[in-house]
C-alpha positions as CSV (number, residue, x, y, z in Angstrom):
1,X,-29.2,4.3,21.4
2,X,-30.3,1.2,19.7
3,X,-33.2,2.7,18.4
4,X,-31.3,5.1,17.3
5,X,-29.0,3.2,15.1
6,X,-32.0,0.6,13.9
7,X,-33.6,4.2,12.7
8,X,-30.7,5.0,10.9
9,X,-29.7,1.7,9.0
10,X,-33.5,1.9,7.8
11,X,-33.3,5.2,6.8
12,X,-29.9,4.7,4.8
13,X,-31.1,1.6,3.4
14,X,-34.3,3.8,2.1
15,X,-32.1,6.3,0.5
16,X,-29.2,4.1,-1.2
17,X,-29.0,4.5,-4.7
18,X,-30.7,1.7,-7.0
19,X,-27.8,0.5,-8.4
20,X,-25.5,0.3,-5.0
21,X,-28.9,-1.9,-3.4
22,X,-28.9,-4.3,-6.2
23,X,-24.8,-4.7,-6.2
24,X,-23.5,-8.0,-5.5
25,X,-20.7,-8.1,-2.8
26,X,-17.6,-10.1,-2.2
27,X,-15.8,-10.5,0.9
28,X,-11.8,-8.9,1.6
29,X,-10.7,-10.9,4.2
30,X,-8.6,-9.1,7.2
31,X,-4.7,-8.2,6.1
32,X,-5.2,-9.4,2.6
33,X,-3.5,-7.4,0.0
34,X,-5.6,-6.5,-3.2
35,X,-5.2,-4.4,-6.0
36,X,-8.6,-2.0,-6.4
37,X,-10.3,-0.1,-9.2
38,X,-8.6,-2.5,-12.1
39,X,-5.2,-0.5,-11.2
40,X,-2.2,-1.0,-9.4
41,X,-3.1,0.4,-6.2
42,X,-3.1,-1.7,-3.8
43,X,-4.6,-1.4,-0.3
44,X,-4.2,-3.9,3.4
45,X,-7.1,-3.5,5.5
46,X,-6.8,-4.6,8.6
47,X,-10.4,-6.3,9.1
48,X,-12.8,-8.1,6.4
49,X,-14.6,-5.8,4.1
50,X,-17.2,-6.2,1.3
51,X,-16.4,-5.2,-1.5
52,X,-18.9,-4.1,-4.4
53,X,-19.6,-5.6,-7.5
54,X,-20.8,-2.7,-9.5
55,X,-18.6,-0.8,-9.9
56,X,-19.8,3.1,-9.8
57,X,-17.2,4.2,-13.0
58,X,-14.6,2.1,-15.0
59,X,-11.4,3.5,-12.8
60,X,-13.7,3.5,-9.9
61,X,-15.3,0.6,-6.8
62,X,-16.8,1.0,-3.8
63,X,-16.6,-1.2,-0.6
64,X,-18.3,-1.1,2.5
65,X,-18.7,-2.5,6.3
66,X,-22.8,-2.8,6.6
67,X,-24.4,-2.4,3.4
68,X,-25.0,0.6,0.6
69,X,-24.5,4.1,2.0
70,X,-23.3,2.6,5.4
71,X,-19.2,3.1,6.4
72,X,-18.5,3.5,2.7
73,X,-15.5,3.3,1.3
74,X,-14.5,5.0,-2.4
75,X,-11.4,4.2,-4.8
76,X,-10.8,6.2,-7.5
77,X,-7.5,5.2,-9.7
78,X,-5.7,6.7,-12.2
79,X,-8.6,9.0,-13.3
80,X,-7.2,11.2,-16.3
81,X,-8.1,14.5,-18.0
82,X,-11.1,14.1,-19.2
83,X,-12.6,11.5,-17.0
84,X,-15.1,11.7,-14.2
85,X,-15.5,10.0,-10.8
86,X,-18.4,8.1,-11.6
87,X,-20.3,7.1,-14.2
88,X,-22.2,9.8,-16.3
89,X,-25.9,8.3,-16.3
90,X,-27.7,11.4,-17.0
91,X,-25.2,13.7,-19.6
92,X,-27.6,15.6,-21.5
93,X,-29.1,17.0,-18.3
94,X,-26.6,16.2,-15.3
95,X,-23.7,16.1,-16.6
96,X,-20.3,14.8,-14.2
97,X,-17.8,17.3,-14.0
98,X,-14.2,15.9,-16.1
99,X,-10.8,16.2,-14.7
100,X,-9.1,19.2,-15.7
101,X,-6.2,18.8,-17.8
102,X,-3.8,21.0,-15.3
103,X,-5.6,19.6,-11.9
104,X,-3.7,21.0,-8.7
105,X,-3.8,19.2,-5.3
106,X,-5.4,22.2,-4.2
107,X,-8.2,21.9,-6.7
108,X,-9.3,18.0,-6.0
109,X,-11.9,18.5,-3.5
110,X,-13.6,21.0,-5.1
111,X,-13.5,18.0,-8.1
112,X,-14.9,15.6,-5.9
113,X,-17.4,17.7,-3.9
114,X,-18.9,19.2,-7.4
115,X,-18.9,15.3,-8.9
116,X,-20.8,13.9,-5.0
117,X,-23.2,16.5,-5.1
118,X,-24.2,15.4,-8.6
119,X,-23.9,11.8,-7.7
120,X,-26.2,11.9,-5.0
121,X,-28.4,14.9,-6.1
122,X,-28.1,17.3,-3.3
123,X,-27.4,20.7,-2.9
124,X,-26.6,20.1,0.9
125,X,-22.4,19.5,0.6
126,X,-19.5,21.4,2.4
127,X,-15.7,20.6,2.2
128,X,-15.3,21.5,5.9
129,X,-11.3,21.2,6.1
130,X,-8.0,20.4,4.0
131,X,-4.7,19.9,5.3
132,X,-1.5,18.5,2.7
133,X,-1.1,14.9,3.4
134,X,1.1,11.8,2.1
135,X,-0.4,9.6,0.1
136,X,0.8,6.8,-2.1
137,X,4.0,8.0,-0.7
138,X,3.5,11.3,-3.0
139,X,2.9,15.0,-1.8
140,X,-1.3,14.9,-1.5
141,X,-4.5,16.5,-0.1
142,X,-6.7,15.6,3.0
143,X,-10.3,16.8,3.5
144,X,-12.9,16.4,4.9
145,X,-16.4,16.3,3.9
146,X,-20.3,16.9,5.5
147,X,-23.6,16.5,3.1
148,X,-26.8,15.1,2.8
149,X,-28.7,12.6,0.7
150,X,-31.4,13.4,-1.3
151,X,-34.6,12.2,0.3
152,X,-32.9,11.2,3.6
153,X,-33.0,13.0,7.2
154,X,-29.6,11.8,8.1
155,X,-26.4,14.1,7.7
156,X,-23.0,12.2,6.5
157,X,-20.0,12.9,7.2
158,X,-16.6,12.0,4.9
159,X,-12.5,12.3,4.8
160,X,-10.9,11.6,1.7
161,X,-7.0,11.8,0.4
162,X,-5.9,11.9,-3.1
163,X,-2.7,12.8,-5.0
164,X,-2.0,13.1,-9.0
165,X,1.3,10.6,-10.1
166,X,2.5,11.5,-13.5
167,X,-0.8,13.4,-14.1
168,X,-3.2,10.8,-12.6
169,X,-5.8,11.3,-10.0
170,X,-6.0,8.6,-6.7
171,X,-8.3,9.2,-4.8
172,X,-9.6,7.2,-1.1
173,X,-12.8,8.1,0.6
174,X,-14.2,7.5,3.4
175,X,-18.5,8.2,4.1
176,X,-20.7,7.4,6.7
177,X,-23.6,8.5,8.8
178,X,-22.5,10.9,11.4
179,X,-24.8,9.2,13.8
180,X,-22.6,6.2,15.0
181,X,-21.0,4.9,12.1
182,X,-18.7,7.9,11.1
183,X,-16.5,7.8,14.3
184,X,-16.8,4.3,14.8
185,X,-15.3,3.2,11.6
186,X,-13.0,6.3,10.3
187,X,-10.1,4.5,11.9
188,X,-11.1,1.6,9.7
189,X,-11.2,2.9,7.0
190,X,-8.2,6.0,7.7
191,X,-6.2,2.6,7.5
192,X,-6.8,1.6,4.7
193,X,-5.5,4.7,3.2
194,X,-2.5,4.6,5.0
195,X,-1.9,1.1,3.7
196,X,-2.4,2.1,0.1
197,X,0.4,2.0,-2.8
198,X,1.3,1.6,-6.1
């Protein structure tokens, strides 16, 4: 099994995107309360996380357990019509999808698959479930996710939940390798969603 997991840390290492491998990192120490993506969401995980430097969109910051494309955790806040998830590096021939100006719950993964498979060039994505959820103590989505990275044998796997307050999208996912890290760290990182507020 340890061969296993040393083959898939190099192999996620190999297919991290440029600009997550050169990110600088900061440490979020265990039950420390912090506001994320320059809003007023605020999240309580309950162990230390590292949280990214780059920031993958204005609204937008990733943090993660092991390193770029490892247990990897998404914040998207207060995204409105118009805006994307990340940032739109390639318009004239890739460009993002933007929020729709009448958005439904319903409609958000399809939003976020659409934006991921451009993000990390690969036609290999599925939304494999939804259920409603609570989130940010408003009526929200839950769903979950599989794909793969472009250039990469391993398989991901993902869970997400997101709600719209006074026409803004909030959005927490959750992405790993299914190999290992998925299961190991979803509770991880399932708490730090239910933690979340505004």
């Amino acid at each position: 099994m340890k061969g296993l997991v040393r083959f898939a840390l190099a192999a996620v290492l190999v297919a991290a995107p440029a600009s997550q491998a050169m990110a600088g990192w900061k440490l979020i120490a265990a039950k420390e309360s912090v506001k994320v993506a320059k809003s007023s969401m605020e999240v309580t995980p309950v162990e230390a996380w590292n949280r990214g430097t780059h920031r993958a969109s204005k609204k937008g910051e990733t943090w993660t357990l092991d390193g770029p494309s490892i247990s990897e955790v998404y914040f998207a806040a207060g995204l409105l019509p118009g805006e994307t998830f990340y940032k739109d590096t390639d318009k004239k021939n890739r460009p993002l999808p933007v929020m729709g100006a009448n958005l439904q719950l319903t409609e958000i993964p399809e939003f976020y698959e659409s934006s991921q498979r451009i993000a990390y060039n690969t036609s290999v994505y599925e939304v494999t479930g939804m259920t409603p959820a609570k989130f940010l103590g408003q009526d929200g989505v839950q769903f979950t996710y599989s794909f793969a990275v472009q250039g990469s044998a391993l398989k991901y796997k993902g869970i997400a939940r997101a709600t719209l307050v006074k026409g803004a999208l909030y959005l927490i996912s959750f992405d790993a390798p299914e190999i290992s890290f998925y299961e190991r760290d979803r509770a991880k990182a399932e708490a730090i969603m239910d933690s979340a507020k505004l």
